[in-house]
C-alpha positions as CSV (number, residue, x, y, z in Angstrom):
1,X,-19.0,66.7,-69.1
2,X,-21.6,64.5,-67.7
3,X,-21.3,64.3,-64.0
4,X,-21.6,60.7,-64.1
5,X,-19.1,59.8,-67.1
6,X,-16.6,62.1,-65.5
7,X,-17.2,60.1,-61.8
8,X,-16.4,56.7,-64.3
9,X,-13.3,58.2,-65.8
10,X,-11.9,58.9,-62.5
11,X,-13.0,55.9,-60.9
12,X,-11.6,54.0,-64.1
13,X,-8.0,55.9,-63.9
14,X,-7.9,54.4,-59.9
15,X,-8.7,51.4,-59.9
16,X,-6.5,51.0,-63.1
17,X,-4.0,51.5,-60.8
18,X,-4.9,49.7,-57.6
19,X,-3.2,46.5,-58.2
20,X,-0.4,48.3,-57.0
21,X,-1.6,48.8,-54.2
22,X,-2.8,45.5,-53.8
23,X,0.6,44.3,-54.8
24,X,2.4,46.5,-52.4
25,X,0.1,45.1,-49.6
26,X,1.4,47.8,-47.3
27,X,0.1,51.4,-45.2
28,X,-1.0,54.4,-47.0
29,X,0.2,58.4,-46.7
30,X,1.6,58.1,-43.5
31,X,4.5,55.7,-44.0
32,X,8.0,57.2,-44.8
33,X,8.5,54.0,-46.7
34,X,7.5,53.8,-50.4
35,X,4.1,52.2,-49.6
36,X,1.1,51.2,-51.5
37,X,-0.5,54.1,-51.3
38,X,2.4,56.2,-52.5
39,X,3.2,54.2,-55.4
40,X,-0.2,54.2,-56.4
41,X,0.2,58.3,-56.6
42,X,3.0,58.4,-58.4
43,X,1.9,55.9,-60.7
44,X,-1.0,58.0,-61.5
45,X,-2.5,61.2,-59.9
46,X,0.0,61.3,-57.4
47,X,-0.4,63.2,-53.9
48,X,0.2,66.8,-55.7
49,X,-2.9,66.6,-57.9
50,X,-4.6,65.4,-54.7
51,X,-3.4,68.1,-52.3
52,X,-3.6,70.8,-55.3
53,X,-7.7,69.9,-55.5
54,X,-8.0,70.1,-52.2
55,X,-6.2,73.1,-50.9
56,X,-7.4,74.8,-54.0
57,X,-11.0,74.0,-54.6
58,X,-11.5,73.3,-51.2
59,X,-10.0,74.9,-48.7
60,X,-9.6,78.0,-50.1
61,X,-13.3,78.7,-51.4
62,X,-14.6,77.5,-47.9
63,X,-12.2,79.8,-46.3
64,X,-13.0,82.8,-48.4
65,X,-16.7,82.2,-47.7
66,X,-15.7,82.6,-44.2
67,X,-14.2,85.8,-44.8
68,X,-16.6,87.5,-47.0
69,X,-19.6,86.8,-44.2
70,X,-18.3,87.4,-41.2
71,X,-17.1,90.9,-43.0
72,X,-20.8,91.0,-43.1
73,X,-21.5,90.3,-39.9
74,X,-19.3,93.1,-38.5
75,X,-21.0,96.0,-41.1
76,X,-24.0,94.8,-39.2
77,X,-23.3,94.9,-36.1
78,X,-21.6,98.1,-37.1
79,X,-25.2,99.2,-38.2
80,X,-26.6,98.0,-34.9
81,X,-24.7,99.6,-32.8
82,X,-25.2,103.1,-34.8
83,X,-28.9,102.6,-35.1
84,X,-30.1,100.0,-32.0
85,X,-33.5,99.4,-33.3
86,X,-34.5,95.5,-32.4
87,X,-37.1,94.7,-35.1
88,X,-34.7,95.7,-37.9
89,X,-30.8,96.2,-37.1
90,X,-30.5,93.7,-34.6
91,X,-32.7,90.8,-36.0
92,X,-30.5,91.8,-38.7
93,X,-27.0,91.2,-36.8
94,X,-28.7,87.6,-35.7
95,X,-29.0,86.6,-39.2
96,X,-25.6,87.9,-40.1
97,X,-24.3,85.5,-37.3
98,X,-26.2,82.1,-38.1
99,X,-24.8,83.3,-41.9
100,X,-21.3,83.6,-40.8
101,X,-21.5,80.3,-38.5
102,X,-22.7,78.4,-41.3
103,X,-19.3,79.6,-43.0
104,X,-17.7,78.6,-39.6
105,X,-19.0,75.0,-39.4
106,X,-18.3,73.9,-43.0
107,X,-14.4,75.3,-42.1
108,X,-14.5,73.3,-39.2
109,X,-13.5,70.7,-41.3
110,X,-9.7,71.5,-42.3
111,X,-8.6,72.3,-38.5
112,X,-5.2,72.2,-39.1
113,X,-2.2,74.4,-40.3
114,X,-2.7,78.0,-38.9
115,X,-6.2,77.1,-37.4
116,X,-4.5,75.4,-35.1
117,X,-0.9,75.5,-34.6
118,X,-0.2,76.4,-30.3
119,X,0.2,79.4,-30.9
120,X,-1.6,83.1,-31.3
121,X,-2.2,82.2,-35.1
122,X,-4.8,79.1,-33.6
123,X,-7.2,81.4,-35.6
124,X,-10.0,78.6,-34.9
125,X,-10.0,79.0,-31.3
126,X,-10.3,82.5,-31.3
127,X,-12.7,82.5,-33.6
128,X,-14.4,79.3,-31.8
129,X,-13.0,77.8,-29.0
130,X,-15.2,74.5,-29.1
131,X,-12.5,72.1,-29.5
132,X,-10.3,73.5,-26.7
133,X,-13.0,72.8,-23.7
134,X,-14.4,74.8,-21.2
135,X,-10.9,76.5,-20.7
136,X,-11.3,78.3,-24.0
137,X,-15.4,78.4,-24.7
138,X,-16.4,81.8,-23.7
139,X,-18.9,81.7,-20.8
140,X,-21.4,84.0,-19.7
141,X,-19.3,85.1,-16.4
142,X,-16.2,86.0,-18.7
143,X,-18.4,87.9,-20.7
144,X,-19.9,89.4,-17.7
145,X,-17.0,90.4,-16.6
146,X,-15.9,92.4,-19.6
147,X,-19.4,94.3,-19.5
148,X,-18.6,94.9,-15.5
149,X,-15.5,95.5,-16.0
150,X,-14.5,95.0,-12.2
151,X,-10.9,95.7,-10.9
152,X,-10.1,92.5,-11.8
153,X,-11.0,92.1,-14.9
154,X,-8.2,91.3,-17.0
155,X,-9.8,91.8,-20.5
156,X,-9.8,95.5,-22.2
157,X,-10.1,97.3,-18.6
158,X,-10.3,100.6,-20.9
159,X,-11.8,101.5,-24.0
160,X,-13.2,98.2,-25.4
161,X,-12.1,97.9,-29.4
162,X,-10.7,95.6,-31.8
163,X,-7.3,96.2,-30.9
164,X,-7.7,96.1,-27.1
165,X,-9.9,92.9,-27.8
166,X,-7.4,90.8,-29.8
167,X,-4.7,90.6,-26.8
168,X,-7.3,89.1,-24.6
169,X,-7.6,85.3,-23.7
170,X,-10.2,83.2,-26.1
171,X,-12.2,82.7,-23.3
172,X,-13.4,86.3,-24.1
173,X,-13.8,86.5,-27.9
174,X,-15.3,84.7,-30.6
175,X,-18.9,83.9,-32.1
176,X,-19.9,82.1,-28.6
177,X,-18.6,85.7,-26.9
178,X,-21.1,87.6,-29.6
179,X,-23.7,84.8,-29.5
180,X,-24.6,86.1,-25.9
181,X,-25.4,89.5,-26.6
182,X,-27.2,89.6,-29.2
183,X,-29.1,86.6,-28.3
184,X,-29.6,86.6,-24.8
185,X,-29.7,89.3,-21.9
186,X,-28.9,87.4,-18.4
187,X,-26.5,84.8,-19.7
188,X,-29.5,82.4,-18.9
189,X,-29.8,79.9,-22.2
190,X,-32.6,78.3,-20.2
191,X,-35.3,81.2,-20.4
192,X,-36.5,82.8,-23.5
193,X,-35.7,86.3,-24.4
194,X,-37.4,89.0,-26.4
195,X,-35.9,90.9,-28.8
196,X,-36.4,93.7,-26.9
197,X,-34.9,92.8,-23.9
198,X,-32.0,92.1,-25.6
199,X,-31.8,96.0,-26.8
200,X,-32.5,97.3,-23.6
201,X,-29.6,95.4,-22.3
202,X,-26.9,96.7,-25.2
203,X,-28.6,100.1,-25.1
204,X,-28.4,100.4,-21.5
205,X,-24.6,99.4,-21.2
206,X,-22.2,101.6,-22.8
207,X,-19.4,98.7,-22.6
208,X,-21.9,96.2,-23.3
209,X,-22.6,97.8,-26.8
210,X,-18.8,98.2,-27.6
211,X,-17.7,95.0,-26.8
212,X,-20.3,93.6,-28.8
213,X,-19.0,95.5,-32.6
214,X,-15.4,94.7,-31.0
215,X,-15.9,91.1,-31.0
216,X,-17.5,91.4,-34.5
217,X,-14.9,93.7,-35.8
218,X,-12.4,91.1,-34.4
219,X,-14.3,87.7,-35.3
220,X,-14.0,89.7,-39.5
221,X,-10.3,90.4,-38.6
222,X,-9.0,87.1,-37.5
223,X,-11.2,85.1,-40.6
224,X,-9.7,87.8,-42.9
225,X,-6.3,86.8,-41.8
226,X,-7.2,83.3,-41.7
227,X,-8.0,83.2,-45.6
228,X,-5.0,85.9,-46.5
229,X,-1.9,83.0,-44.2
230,X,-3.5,80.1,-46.9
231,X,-3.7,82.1,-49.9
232,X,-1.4,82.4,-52.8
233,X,-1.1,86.0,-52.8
234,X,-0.8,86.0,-48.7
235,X,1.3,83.6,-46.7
236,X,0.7,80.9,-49.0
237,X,0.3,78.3,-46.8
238,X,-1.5,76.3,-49.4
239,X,1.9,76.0,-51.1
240,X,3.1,74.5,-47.8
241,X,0.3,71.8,-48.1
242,X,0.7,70.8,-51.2
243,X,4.3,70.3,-51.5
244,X,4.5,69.2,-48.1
245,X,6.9,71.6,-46.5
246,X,7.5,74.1,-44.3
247,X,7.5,73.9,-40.5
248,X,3.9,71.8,-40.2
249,X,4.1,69.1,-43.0
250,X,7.4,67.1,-43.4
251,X,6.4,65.5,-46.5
252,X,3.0,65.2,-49.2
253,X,2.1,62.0,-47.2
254,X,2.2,63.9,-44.4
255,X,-0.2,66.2,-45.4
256,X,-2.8,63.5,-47.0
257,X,-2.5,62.2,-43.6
258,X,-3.3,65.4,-42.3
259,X,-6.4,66.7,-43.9
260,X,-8.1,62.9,-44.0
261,X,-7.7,62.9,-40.1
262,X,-8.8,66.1,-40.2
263,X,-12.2,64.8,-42.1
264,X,-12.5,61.9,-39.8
265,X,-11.5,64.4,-36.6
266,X,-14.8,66.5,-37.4
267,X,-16.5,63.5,-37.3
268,X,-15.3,62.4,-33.7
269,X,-16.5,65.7,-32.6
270,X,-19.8,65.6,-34.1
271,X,-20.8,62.2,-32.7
272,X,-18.5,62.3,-29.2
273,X,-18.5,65.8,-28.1
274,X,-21.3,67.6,-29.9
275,X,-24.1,65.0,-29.4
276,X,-22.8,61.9,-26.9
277,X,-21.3,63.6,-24.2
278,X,-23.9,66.4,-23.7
279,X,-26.9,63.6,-23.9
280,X,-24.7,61.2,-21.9
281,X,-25.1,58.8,-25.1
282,X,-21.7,57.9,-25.5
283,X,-19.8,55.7,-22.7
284,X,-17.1,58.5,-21.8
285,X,-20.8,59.7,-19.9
286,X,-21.6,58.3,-16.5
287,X,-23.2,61.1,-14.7
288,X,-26.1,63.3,-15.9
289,X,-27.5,64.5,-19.4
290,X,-26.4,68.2,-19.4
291,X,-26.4,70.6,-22.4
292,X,-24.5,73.1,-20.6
293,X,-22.7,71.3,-17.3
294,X,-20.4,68.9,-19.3
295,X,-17.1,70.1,-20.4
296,X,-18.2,69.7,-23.9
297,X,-21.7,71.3,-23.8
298,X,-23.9,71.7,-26.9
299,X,-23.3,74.4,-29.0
300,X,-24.8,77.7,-29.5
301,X,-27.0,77.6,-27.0
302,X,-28.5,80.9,-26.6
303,X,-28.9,80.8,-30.1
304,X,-30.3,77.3,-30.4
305,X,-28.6,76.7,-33.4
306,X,-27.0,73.4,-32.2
307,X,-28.7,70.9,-34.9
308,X,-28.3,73.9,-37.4
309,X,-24.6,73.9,-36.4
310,X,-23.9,69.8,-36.5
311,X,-25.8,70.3,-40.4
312,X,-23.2,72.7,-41.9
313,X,-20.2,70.4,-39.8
314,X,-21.4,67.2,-42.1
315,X,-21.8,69.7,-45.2
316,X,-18.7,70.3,-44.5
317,X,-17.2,66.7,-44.4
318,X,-19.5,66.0,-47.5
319,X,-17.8,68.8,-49.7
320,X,-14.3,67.5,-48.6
321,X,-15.3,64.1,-48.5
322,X,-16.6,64.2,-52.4
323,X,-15.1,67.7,-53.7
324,X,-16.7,69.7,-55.7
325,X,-19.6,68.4,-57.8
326,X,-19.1,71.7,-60.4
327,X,-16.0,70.8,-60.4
328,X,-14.7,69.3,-64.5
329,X,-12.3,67.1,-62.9
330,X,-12.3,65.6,-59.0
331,X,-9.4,64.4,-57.0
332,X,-11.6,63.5,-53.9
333,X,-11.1,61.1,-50.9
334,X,-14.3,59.1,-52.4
335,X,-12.5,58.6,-55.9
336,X,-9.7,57.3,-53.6
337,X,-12.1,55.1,-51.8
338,X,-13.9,53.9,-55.2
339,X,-10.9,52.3,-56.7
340,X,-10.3,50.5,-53.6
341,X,-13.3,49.5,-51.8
342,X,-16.3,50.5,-53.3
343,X,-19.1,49.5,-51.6
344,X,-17.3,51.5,-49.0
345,X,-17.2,54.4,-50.5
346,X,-21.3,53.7,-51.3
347,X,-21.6,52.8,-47.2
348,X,-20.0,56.3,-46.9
349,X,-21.9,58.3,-49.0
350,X,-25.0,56.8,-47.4
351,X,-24.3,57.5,-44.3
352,X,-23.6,61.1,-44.8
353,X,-26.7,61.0,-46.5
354,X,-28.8,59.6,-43.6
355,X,-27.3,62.1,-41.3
356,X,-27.9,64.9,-43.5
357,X,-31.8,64.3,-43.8
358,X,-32.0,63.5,-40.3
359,X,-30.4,66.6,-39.0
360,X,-32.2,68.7,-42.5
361,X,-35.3,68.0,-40.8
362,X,-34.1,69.4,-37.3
363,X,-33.0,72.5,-39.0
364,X,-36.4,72.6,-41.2
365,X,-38.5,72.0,-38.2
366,X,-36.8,74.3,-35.9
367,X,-35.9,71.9,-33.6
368,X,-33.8,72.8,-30.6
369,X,-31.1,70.2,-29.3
370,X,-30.4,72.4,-26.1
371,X,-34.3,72.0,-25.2
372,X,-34.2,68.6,-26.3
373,X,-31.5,67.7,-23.8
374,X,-32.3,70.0,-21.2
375,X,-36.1,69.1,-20.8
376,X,-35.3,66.1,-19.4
377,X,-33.5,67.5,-16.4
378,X,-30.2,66.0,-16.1
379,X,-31.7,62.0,-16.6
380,X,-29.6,59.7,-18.4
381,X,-32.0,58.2,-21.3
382,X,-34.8,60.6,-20.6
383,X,-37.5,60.5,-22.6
384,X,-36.3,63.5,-24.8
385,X,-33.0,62.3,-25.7
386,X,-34.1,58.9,-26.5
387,X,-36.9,60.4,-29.2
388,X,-35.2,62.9,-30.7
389,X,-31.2,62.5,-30.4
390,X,-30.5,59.8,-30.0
391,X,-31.4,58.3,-33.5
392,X,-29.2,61.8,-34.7
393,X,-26.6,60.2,-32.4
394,X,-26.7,57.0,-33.3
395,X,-26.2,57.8,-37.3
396,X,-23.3,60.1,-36.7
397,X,-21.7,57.3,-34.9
398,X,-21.8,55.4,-37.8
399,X,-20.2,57.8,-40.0
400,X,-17.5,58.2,-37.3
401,X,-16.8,54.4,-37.7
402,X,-16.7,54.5,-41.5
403,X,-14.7,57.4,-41.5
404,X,-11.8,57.0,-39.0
405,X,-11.6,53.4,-38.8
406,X,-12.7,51.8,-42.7
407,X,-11.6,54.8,-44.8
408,X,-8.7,54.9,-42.8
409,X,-7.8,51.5,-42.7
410,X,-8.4,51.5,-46.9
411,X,-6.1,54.7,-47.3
412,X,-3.2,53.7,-44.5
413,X,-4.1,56.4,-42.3
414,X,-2.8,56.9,-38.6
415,X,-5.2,56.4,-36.2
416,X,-6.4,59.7,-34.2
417,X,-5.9,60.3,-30.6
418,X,-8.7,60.4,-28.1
419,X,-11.7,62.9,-28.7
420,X,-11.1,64.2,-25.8
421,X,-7.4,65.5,-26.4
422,X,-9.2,68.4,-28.3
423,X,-7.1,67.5,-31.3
């Protein structure tokens, strides 16, 4: 069917049913009360169809994705570590990690459920500890300290593997934990570093070398158990989701509530702790421009991936922002939006439009946000931040406002806490 026709259909079958809403002239998905929202779902598609669309064209493809390349990225590093040549194998293992962050970023978006419940299945922080703060976000002197491996260290003091690596803190693990040794020798982001400075160092470092295929090996092993706790034939967490139950979701409103402010949550992060608090843009900063000082630094810094990295975030928010367009039939938070408001829907997809070809042409051009922050030594407004992120800045704050306070607002959403609760 026509992409557009079906787009009408849908938008026809909502906002067929809207006057209910409007008659009900109440909150959306969080109320326990019957309220607008609600009637309008069981009036027509109803939060199941909803929830069913999203945790199963969705979720589970994005998460599965995930899976399937960072499997990939631990056979390369596998092959690396076998056969340490630095031309082939390891620019090899750097491409399977920008492939498997890409996977990473676009999952960012549904960070909720096992992802992040306080506990050892917070499969997110393990795998990428961003959210959490500086107490989580491997650092070069945690990493150091595995490689070292002083009397103190508290992290796989023996034989460094997959098993000894998965008891240890987040601090030491993840794709930040890998990022450093296979893009970087010194732990200095600041300084360039060949390729083949980078094998001497895993070459020379018996530890070094192991602790790099154990964090790979474990990064593969905590997405693989990731995809199998939400799928079907697994844990079936999806089930959870949709019906609303279990121990995280007391109800189906309770999850709508839950991945929408999980949507609009990615977008706080984007604009507040990804971009504003790094380039002291945003007015939590008072102090210095910083790409690595803050307790939100940019990401992937050794890498320089960081505008690379905010790209596959918004693709993320686009896909569960509109579904699927390959999909027959979409049950999206746009076709929500549509039959209520939609020149805010249009707003919406405009401004995840103007971000995307903003931040496209970073990633196109091989721009580098650490450099672009960092080059201006610490100065609030320097020159560098002003040209080049601040107009990135200034349209992802503009999606953060349509998204967690209009879309919201239209859908009867709870508001989120502060960015900086690392929720």
């Amino acid at each position: 069917m026509n992409s557009s026709i079906q787009k009408n259909k849908i938008r026809n079958i909502y906002a067929g049913l809207t006057l209910l809403l409007i008659a009900a002239n109440c909150g959306g998905g969080g109320g326990s009360n019957m309220s607008g929202l609600a009637l309008l779902f069981q009036s027509g598609s109803g939060y199941t169809d909803f929830l069913k669309y999203s945790g199963e064209n969705l979720i589970l493809p994005t998460l599965q994705s995930l899976k399937d390349d960072t499997a990939a990225l631990s056979t390369a590093a596998n092959t690396y570590a076998g056969s340490p040549d630095a031309s082939t194998n390891l620019t090899a293992l750097r491409a399977a990690w920008i492939q498997a962050r890409v996977s990473l970023k676009k999952v960012e978006t549904f960070y909720f459920g096992p992802a992040s419940l306080p506990s050892s299945a917070s499969y997110y922080t393990k795998l990428d500890g961003f959210e959490k703060g500086s107490s989580t976000r491997p650092l070069w002197t945690n990493v150091n300290q595995v490689i070292l491996n002083p009397g103190s260290n508290p992290c796989a003091t023996g034989t460094i593997d997959v098993s000894a690596l998965s008891i240890c803190a987040f601090k030491y693990k993840g794709f930040e934990a890998l990022e450093m040794l296979i893009f970087d020798n010194d732990g200095d982001p600041a300084t360039s570093t060949s390729l083949s400075a980078i094998n001497t160092a895993n070459t020379g470092n018996a530890r070094r070398m192991a602790y790099l295929q154990a964090l790979a090996g474990l990064i593969a092993q905590d997405a693989a158990t990731l995809y199998t706790t939400w799928s079907p034939t697994g844990g079936n967490f999806v089930k959870s989701f949709i019906a609303g139950t279990g121990t995280y979701f007391r109800s189906p409103a309770e999850s709508f509530d839950t991945y929408i402010q999980s949507v609009g949550n990615l977008s706080v992060q984007m604009e507040e702790l990804k971009l504003g608090t790094p380039a002291c843009l945003s007015n939590s900063c008072t102090t210095a421009a910083s790409p690595t000082s803050n307790a939100f630094s940019t990401e992937a810094i050794y890498s320089k991936n960081g505008y690379s990295d905010l790209y596959y975030n918004l693709l993320g928010i686009e896909w569960a922002y509109l579904g699927n367009p390959a999909d027959t039939e979409i049950h999206s938070i746009s076709t929500l939006i549509q039959a209520q408001n939609p020149s805010l829907d249009t707003d919406i997809q405009n401004a995840i439009t103007a971000l995307k070809n903003s931040l496209n042409s970073k990633v196109t051009g091989s721009a580098d946000l650490f450099g672009d922050i960092n080059s201006d030594g610490g100065a609030v407004n320097g020159t560098n931040v002003t040209t080049y992120v601040k107009p990135v800045w200034l349209l992802a704050a503009t999606l953060k406002g349509l998204l967690t306070v209009d879309a919201f607002s239209a859908l009867g959403v709870p508001n989120l806490p502060s960015a900086n609760d690392g929720d």
